[in-house]
Residue frames as qw, qx, qy, qz and C-alpha x, y, z in Angstrom:
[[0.091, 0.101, -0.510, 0.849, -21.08, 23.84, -25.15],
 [0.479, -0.168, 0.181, -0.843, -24.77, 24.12, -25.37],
 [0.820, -0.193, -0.442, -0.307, -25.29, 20.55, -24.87],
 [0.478, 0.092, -0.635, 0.600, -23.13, 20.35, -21.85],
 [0.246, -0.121, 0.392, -0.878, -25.68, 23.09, -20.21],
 [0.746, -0.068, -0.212, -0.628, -28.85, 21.23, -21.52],
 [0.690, -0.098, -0.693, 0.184, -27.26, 17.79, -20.01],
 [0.212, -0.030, -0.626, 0.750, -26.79, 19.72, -16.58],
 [0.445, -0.028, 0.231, -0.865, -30.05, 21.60, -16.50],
 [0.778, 0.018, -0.539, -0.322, -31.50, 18.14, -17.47],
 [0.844, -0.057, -0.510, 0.153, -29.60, 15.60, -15.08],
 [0.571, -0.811, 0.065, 0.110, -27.85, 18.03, -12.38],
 [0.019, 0.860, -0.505, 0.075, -24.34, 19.58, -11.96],
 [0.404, -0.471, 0.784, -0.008, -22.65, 16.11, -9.81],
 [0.818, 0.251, 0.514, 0.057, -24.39, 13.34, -12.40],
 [0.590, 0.806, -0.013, 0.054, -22.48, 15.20, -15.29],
 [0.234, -0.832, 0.479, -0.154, -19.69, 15.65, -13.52],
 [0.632, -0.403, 0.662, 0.032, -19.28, 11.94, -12.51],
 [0.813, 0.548, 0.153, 0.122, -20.34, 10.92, -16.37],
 [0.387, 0.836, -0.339, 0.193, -16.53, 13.54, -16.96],
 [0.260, -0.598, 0.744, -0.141, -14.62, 12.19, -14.46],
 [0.695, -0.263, 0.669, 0.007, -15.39, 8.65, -15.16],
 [0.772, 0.632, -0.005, 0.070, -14.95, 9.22, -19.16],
 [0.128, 0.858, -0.483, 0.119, -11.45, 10.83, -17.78],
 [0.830, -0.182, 0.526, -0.027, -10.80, 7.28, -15.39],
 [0.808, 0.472, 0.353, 0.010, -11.48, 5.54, -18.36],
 [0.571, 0.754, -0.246, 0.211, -8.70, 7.23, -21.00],
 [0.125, -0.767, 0.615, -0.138, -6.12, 7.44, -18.21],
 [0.779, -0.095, 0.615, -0.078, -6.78, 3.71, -17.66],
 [0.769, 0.583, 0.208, -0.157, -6.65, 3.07, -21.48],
 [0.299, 0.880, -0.354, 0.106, -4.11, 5.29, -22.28],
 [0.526, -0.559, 0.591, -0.248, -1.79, 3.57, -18.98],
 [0.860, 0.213, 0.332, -0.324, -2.81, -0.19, -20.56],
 [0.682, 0.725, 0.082, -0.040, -2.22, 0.49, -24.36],
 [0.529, 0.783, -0.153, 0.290, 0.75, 2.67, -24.43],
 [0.392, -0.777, 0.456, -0.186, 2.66, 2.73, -20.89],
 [0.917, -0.182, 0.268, -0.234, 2.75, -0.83, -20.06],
 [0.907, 0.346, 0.077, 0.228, 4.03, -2.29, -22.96],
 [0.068, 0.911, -0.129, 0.385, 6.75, 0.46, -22.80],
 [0.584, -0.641, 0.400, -0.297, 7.87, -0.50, -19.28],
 [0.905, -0.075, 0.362, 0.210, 8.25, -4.07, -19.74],
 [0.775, 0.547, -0.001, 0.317, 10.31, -3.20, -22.48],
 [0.103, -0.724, 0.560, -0.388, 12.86, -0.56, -20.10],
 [0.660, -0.540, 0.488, -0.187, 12.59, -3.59, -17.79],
 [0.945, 0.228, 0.182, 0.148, 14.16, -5.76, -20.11],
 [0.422, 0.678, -0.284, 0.531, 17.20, -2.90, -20.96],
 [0.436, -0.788, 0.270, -0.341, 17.50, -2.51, -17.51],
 [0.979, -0.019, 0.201, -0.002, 17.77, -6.08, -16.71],
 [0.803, 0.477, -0.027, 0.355, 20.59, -6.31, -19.67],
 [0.101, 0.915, -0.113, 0.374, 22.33, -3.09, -18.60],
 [0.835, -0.482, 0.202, -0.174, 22.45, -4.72, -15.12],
 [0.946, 0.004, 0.182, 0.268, 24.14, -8.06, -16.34],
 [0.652, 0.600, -0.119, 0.447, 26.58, -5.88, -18.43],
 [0.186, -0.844, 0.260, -0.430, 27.76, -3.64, -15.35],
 [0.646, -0.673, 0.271, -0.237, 28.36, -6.56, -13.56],
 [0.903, 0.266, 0.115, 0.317, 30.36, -7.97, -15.87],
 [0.142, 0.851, -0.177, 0.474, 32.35, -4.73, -15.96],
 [0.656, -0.662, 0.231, -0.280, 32.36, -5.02, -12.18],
 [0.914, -0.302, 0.253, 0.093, 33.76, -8.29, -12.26],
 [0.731, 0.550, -0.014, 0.405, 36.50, -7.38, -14.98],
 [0.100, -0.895, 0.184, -0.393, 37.52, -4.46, -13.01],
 [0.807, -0.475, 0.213, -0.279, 38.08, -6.65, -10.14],
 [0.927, 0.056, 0.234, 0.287, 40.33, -9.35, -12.18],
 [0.533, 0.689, -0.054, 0.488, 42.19, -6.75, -13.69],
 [0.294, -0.845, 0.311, -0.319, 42.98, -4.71, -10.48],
 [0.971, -0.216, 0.088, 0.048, 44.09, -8.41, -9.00],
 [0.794, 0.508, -0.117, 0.312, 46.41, -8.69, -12.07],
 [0.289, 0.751, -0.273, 0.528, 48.10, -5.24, -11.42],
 [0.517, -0.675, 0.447, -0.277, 48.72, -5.94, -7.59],
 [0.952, -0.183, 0.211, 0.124, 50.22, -9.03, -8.22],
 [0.642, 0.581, -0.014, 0.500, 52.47, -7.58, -11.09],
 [0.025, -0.869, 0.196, -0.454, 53.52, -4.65, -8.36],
 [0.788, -0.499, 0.335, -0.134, 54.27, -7.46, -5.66],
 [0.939, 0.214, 0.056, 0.264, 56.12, -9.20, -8.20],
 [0.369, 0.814, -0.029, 0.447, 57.89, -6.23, -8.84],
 [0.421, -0.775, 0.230, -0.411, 58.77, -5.48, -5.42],
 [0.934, -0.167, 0.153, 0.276, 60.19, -8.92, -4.69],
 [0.756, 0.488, 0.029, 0.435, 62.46, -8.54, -7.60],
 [0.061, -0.941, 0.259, -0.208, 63.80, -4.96, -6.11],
 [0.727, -0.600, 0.328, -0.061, 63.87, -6.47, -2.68],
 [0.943, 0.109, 0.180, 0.258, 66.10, -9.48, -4.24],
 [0.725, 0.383, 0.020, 0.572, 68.55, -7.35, -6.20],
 [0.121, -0.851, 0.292, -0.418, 69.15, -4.82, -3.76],
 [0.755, -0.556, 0.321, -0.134, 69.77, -7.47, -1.35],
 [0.915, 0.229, 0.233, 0.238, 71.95, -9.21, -3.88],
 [0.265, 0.798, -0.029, 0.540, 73.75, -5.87, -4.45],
 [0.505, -0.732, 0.402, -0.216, 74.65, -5.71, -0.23],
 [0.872, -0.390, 0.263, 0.134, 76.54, -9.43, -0.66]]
C-alpha cells in the first residue's frame, strides 16, 4: 500500500490509474483468450451435435406420425367397408 502512494505522489493520480486499468485490460484479455475461447468452441461443437440430433428426432417424429395416420385411414376404410357390407 505504501508503494502505491509513493508511485502516485511520484507519477500523479491518472498515470497510475491508467498503468491499473491497463494491467486489468490485459488479464481480462488473457483470461478471455486462454480459458473462455477454447471453452466456446468446444459448446459450439455440442451445440452443433445436439442440433443434428434434434433434427433427427424431428424428422422421426414426422415419419412416425405419417405411419399412425395412415394406419387410422386404413382403419377407417376397413369400418367404412364392413359396415357397408353389413347394409347388403
Amino acid at each position: 500500500m505504501d508503494k502505491i502512494a509513493q508511485l502516485i505522489s511520484e507519477f500523479g493520480f491518472p498515470v497510475v490509474l491508467a498503468l491499473g486499468m491497463g494491467y486489468f485490460i490485459f488479464f481480462v484479455w488473457k483470461f478471455v483468450t486462454t480459458e473462455l475461447k477454447p471453452q466456446l468452441g468446444k459448446s459450439s461443437v455440442e451445440l452443433i451435435r445436439l442440433l443434428d440430433q434434434i433434427r433427427m428426432l424431428d424428422n422421426d417424429l414426422i415419419r412416425l406420425q405419417q405411419k399412425v395416420d395412415t394406419v387410422l385411414e386404413y382403419k377407417e376404410t376397413q369400418e367404412k367397408r364392413a359396415l357397408e357390407s353389413k347394409k347388403k
